[in-house]
N, CA, C and O atoms as CSV, one atom per row, in Angstrom:
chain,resi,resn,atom,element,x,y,z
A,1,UNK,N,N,16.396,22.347,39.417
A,1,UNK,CA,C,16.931,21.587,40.503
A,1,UNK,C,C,16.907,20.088,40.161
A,1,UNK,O,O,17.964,19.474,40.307
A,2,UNK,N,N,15.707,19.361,39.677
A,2,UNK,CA,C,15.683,18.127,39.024
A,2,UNK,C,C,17.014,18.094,38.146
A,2,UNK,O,O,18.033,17.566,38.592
A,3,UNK,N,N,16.966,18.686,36.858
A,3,UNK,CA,C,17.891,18.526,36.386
A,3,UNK,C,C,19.386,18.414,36.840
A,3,UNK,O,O,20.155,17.544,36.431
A,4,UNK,N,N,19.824,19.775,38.076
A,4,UNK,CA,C,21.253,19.594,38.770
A,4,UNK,C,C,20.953,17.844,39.171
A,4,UNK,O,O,21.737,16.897,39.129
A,5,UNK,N,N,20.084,17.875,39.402
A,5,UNK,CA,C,20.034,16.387,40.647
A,5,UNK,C,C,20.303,14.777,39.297
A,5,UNK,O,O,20.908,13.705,39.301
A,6,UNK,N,N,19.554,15.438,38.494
A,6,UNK,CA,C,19.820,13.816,37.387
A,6,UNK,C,C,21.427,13.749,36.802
A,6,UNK,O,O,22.050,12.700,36.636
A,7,UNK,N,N,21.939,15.110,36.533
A,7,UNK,CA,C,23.104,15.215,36.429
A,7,UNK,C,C,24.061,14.697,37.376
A,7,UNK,O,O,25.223,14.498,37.020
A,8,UNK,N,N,23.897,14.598,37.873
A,8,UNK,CA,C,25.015,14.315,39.557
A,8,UNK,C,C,24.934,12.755,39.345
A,8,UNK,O,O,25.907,12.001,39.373
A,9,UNK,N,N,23.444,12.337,39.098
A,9,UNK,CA,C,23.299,10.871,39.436
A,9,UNK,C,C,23.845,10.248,38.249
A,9,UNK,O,O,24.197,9.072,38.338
A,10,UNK,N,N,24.012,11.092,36.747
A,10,UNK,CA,C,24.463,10.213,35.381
A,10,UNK,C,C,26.094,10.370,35.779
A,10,UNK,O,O,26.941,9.551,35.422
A,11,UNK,N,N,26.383,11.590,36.595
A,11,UNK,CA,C,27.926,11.446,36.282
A,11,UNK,C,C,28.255,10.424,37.635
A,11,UNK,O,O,29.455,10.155,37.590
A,12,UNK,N,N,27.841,10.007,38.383
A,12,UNK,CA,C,28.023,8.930,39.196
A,12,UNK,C,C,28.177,7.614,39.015
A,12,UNK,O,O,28.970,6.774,39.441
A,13,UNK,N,N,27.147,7.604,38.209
A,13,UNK,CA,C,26.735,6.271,37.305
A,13,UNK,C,C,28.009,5.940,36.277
A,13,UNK,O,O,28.706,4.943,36.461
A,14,UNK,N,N,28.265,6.943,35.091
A,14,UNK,CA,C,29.453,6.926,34.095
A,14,UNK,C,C,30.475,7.211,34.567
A,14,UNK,O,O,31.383,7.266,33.738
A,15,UNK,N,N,30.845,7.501,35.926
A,15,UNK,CA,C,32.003,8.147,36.843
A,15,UNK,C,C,32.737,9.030,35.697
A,15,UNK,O,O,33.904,8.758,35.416
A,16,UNK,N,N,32.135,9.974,35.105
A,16,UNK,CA,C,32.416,10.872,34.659
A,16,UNK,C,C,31.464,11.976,34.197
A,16,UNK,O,O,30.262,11.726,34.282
A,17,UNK,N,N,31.906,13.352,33.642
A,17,UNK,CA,C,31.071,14.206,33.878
A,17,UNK,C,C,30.955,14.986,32.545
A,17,UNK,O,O,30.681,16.170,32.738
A,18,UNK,N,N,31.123,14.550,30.924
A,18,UNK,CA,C,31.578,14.666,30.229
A,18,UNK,C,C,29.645,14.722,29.275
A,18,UNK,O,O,28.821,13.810,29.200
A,19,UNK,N,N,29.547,16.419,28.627
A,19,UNK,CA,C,28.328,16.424,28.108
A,19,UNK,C,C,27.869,15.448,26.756
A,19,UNK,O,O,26.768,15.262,26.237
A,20,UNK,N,N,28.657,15.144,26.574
A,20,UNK,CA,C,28.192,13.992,25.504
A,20,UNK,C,C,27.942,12.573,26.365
A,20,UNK,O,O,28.349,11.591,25.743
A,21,UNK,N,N,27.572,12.383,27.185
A,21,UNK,CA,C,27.019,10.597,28.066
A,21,UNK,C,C,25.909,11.116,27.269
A,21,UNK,O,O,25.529,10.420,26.327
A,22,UNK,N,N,25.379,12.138,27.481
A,22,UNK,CA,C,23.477,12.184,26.955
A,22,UNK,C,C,23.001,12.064,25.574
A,22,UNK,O,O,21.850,11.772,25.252
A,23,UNK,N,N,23.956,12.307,24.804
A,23,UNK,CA,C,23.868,12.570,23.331
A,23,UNK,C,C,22.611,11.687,22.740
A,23,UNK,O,O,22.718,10.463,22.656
A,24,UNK,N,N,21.506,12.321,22.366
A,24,UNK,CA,C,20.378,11.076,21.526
A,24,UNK,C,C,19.891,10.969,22.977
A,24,UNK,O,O,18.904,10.313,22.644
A,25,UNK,N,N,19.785,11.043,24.020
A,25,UNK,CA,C,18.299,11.257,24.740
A,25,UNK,C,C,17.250,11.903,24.953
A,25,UNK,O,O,16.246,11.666,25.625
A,26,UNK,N,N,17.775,13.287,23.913
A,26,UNK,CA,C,15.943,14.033,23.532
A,26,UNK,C,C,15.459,13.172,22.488
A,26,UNK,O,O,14.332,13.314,22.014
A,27,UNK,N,N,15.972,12.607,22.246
A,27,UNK,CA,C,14.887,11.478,21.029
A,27,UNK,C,C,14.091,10.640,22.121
A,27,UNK,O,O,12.869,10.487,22.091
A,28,UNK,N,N,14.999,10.082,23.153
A,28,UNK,CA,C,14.317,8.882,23.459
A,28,UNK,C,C,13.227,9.784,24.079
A,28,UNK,O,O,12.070,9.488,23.782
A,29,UNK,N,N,13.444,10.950,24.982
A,29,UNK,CA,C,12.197,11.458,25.926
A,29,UNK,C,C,11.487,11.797,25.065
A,29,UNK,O,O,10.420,11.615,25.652
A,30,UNK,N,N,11.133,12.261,23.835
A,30,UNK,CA,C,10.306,12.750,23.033
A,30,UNK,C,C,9.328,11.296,22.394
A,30,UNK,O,O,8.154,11.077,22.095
A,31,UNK,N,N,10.653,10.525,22.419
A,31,UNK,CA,C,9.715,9.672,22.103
A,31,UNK,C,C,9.062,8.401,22.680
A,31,UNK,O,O,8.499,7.562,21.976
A,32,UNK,N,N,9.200,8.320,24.188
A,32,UNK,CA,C,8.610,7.928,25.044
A,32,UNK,C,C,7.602,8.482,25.242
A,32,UNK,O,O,6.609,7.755,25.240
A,33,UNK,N,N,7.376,10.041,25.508
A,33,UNK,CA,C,6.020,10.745,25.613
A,33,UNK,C,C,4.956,10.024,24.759
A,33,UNK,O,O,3.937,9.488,25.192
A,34,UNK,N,N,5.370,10.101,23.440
A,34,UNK,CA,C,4.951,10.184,22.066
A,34,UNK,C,C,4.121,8.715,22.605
A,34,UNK,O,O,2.954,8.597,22.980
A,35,UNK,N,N,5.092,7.785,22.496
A,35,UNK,CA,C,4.568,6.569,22.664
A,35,UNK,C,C,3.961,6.297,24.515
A,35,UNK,O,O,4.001,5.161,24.990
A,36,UNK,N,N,3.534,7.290,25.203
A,36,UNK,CA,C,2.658,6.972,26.014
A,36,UNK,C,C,1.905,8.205,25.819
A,36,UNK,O,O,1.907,9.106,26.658
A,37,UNK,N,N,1.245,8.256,24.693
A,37,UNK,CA,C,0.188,9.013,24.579
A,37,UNK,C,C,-0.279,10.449,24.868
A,37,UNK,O,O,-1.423,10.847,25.086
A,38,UNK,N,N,0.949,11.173,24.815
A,38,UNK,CA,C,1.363,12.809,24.825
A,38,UNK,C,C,1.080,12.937,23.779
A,38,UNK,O,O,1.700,12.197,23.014
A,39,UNK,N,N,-0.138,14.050,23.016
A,39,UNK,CA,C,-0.160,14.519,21.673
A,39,UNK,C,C,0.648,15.386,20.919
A,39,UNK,O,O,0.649,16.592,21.167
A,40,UNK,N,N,1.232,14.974,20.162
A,40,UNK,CA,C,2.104,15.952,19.627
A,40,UNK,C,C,2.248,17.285,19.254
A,40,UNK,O,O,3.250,17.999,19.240
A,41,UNK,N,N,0.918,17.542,18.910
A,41,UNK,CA,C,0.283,18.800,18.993
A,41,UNK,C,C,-0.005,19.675,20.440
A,41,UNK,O,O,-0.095,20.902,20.490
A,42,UNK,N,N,-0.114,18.840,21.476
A,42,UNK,CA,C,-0.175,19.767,22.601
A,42,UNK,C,C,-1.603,19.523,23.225
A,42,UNK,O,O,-2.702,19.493,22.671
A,43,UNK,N,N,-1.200,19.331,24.748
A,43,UNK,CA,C,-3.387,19.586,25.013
A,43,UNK,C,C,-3.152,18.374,25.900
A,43,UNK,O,O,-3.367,18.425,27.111
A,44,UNK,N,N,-2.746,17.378,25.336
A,44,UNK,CA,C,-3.099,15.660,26.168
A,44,UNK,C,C,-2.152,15.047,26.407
A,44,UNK,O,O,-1.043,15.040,25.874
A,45,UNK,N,N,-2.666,14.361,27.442
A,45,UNK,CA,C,-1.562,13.248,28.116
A,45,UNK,C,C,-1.322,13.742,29.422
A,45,UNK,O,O,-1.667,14.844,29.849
A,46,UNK,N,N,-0.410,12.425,30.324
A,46,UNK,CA,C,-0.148,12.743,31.721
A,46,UNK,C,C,0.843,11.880,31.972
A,46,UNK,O,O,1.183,10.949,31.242
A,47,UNK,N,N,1.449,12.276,33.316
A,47,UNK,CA,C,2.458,11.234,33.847
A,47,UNK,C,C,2.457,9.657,33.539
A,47,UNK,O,O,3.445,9.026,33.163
A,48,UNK,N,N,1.582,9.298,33.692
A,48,UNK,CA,C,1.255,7.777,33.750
A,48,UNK,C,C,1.966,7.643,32.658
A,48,UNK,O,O,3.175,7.423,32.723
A,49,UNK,N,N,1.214,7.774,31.331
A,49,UNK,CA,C,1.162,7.718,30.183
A,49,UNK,C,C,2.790,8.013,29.763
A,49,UNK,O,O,2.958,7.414,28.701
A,50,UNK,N,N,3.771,8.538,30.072
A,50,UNK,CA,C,4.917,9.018,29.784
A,50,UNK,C,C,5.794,8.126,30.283
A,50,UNK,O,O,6.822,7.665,29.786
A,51,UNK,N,N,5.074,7.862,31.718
A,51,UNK,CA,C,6.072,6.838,32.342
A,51,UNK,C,C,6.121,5.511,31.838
A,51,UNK,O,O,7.102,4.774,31.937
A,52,UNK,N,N,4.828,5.163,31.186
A,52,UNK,CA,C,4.504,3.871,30.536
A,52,UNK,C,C,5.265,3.425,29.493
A,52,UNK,O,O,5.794,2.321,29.366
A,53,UNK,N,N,5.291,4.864,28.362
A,53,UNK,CA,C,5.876,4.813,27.225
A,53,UNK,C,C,7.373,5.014,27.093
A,53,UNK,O,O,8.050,4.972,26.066
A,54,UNK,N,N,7.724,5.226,28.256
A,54,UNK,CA,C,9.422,5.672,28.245
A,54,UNK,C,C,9.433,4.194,29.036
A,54,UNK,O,O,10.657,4.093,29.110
A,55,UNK,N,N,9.038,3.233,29.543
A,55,UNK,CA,C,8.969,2.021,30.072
A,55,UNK,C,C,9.204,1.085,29.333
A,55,UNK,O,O,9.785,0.004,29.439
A,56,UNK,N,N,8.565,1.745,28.394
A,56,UNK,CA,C,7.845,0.575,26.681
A,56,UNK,C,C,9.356,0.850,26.018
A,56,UNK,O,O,10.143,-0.089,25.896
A,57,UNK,N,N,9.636,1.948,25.679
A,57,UNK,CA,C,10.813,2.218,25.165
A,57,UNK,C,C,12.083,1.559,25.445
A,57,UNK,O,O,12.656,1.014,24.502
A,58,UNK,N,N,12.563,1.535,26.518
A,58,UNK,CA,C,12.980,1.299,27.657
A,58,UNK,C,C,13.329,-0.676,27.380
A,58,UNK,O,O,14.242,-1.436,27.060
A,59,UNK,N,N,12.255,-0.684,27.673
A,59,UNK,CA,C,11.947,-2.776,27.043
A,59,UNK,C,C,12.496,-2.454,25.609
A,59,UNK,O,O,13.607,-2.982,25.559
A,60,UNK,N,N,12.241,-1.872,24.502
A,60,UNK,CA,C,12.067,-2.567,22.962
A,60,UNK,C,C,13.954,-1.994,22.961
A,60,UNK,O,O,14.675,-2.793,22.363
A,61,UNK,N,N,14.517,-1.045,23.418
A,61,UNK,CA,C,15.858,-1.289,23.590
A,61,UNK,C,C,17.069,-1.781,24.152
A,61,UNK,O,O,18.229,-1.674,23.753
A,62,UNK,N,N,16.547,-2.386,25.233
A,62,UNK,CA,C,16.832,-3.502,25.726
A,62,UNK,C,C,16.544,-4.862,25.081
A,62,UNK,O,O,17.326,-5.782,25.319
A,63,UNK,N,N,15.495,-5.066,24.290
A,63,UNK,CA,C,15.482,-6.015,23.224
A,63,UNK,C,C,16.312,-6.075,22.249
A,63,UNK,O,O,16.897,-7.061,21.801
A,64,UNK,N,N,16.363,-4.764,21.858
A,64,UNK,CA,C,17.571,-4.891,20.830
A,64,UNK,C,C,19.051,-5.425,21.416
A,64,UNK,O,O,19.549,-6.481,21.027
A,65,UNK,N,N,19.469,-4.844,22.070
A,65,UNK,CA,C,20.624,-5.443,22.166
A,65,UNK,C,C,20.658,-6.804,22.745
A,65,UNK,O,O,21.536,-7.639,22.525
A,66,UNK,N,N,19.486,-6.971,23.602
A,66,UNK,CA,C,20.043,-8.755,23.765
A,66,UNK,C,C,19.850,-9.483,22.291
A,66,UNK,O,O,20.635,-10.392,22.019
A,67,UNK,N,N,19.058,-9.198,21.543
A,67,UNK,CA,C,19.311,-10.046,20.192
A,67,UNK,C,C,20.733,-9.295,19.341
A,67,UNK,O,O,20.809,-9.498,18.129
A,68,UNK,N,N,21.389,-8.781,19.753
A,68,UNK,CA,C,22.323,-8.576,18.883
A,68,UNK,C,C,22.231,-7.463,17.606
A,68,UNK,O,O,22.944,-7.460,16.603
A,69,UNK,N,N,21.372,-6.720,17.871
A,69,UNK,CA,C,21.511,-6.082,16.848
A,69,UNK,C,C,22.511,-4.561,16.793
A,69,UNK,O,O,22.313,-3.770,17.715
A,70,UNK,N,N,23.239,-4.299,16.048
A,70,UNK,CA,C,24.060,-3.289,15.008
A,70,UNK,C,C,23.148,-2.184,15.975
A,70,UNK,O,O,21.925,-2.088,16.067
A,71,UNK,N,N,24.479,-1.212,16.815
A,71,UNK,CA,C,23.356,0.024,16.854
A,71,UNK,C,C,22.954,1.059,15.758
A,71,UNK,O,O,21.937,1.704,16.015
A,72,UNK,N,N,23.397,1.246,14.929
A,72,UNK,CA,C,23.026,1.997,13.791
A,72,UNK,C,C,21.642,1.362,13.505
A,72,UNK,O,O,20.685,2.119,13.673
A,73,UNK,N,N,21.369,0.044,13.082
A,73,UNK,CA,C,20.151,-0.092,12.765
A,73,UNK,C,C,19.407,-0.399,14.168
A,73,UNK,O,O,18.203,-0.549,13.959
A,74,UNK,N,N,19.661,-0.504,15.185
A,74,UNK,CA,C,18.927,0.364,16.608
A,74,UNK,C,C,18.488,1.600,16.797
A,74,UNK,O,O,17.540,1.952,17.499
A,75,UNK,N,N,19.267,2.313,16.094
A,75,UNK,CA,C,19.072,3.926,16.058
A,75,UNK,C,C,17.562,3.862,14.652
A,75,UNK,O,O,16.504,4.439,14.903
A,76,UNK,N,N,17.656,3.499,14.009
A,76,UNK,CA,C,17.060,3.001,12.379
A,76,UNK,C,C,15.420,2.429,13.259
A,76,UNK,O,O,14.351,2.853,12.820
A,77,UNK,N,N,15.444,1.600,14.307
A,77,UNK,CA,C,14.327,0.941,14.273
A,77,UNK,C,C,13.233,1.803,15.330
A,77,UNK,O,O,12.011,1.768,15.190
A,78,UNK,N,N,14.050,2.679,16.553
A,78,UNK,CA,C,13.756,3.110,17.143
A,78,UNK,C,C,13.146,4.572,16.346
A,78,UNK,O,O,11.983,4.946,16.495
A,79,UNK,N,N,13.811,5.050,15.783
A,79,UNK,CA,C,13.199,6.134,14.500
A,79,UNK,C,C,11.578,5.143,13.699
A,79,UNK,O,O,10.459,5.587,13.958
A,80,UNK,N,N,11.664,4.404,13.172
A,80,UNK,CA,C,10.831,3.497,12.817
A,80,UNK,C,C,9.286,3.567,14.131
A,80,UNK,O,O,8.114,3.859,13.892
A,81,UNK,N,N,9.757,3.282,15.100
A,81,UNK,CA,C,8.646,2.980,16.011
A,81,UNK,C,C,8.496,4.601,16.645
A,81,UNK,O,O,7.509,4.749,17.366
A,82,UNK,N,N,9.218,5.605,16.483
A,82,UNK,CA,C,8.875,6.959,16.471
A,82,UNK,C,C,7.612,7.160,15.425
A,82,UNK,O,O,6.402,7.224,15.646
A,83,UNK,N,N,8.216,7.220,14.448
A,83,UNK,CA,C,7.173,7.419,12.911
A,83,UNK,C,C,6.006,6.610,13.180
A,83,UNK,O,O,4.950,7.153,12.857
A,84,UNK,N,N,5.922,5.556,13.642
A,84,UNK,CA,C,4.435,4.718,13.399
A,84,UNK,C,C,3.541,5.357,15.025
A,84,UNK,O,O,2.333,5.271,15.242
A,85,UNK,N,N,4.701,6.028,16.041
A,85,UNK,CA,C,3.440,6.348,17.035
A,85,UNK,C,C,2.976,7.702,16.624
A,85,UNK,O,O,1.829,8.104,16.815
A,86,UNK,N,N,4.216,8.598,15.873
A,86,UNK,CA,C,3.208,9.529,15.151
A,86,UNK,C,C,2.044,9.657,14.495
A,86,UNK,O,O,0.938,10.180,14.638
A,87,UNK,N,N,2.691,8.968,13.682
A,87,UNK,CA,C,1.276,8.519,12.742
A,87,UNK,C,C,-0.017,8.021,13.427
A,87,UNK,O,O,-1.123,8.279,12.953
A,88,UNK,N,N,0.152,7.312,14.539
A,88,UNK,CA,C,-1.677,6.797,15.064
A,88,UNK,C,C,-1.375,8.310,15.657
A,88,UNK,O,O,-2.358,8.983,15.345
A,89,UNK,N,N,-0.637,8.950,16.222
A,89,UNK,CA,C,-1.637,9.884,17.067
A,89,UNK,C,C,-1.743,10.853,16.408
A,89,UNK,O,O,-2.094,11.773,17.147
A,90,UNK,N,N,-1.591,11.305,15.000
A,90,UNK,CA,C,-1.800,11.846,13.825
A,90,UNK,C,C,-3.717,11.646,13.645
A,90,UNK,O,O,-4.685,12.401,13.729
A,91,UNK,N,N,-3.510,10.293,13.384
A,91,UNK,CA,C,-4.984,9.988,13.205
A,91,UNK,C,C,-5.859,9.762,13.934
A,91,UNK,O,O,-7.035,9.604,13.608
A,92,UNK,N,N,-5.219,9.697,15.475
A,92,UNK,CA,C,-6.488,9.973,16.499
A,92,UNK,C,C,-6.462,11.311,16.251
A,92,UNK,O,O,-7.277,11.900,15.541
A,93,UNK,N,N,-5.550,11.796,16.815
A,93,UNK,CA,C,-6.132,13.712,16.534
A,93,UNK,C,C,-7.439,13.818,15.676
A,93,UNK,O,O,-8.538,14.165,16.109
A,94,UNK,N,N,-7.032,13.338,13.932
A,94,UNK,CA,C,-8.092,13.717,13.207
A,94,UNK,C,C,-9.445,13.324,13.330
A,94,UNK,O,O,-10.360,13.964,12.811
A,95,UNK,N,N,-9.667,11.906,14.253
A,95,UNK,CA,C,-10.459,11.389,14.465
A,95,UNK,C,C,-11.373,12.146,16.018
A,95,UNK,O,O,-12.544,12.366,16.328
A,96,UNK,N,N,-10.414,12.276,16.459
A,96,UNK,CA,C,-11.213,13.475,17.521
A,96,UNK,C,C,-11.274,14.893,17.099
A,96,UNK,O,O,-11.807,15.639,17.921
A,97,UNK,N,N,-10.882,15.390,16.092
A,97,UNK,CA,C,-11.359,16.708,15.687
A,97,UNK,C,C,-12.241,16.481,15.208
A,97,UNK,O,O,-13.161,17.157,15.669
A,98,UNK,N,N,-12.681,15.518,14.075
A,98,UNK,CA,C,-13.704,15.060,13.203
A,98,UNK,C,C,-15.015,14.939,14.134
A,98,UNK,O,O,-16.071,15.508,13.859
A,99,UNK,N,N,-14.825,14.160,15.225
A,99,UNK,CA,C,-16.539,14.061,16.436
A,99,UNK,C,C,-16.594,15.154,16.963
A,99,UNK,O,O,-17.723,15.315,17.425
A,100,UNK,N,N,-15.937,16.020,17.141
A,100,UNK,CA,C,-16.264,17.336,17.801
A,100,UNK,C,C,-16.466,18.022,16.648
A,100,UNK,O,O,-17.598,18.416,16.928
A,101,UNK,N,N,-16.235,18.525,15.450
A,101,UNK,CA,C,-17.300,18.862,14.489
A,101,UNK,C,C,-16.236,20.102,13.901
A,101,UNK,O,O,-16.625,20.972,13.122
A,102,UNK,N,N,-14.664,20.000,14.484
A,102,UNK,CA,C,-13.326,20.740,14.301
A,102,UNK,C,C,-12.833,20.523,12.782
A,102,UNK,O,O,-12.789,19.326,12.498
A,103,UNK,N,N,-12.544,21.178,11.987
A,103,UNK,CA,C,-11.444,21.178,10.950
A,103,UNK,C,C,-10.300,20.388,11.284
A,103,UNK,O,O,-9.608,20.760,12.232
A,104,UNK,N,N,-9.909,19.061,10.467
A,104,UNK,CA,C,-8.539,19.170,11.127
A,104,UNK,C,C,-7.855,20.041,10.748
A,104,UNK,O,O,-8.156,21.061,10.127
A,105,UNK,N,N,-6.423,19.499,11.284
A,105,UNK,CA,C,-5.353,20.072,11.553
A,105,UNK,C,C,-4.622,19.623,10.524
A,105,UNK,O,O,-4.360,18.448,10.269
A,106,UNK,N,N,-4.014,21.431,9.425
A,106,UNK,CA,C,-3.018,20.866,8.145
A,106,UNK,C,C,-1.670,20.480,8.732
A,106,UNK,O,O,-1.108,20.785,9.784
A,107,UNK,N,N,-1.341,19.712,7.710
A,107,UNK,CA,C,0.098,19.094,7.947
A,107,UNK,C,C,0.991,20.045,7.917
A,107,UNK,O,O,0.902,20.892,7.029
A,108,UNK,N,N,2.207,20.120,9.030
A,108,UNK,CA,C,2.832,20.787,8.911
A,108,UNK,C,C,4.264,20.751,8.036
A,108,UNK,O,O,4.983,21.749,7.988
């Protein structure tokens, strides 16, 4: 039902109803989570935290374009700040498996 309902409101918005408006927004939600502290692995995180990071997201692409930048290398930087929130929550993981006395976790 959420979903019928966000749909209605994007084709309102684009006054059209055409499935490509969304194209490249499972990146951004994935990686808004990511960057408000949803583990990638599964287990952690909460609303706040999602809403924060899709907030954060949200700002650093809106930065981009007021400075002018090329969306291709928008697409390029936003991949970039994907990879580096992986990576810390890569190494918190290991760092909280490590105090609880857990094996990490092999790379997949």
């Amino acid at each position: 039902m959420i979903s019928a309902l966000a749909g209605i409101v994007l084709a309102a918005r684009m006054h059209s109803a055409s499935p490509n408006n969304v194209f490249g927004s499972e990146f951004d939600a994935i990686a808004g989570a990511v960057l408000g502290g949803v583990a990638f692995s599964g287990g952690t995180g909460g609303m706040t935290g999602c809403f924060l990071g899709l907030l954060l997201l949200s700002c650093f692409n809106n930065g981009m374009v007021v400075i002018g930048m090329p969306s291709y290398w928008s697409i390029v930087a936003r991949g970039a700040l994907l990879v580096i929130a992986l990576g810390v929550d890569f190494l918190r993981e290991g760092t909280r498996r490590r105090s609880m006395g857990k094996p990490a976790a092999a790379p997949v």
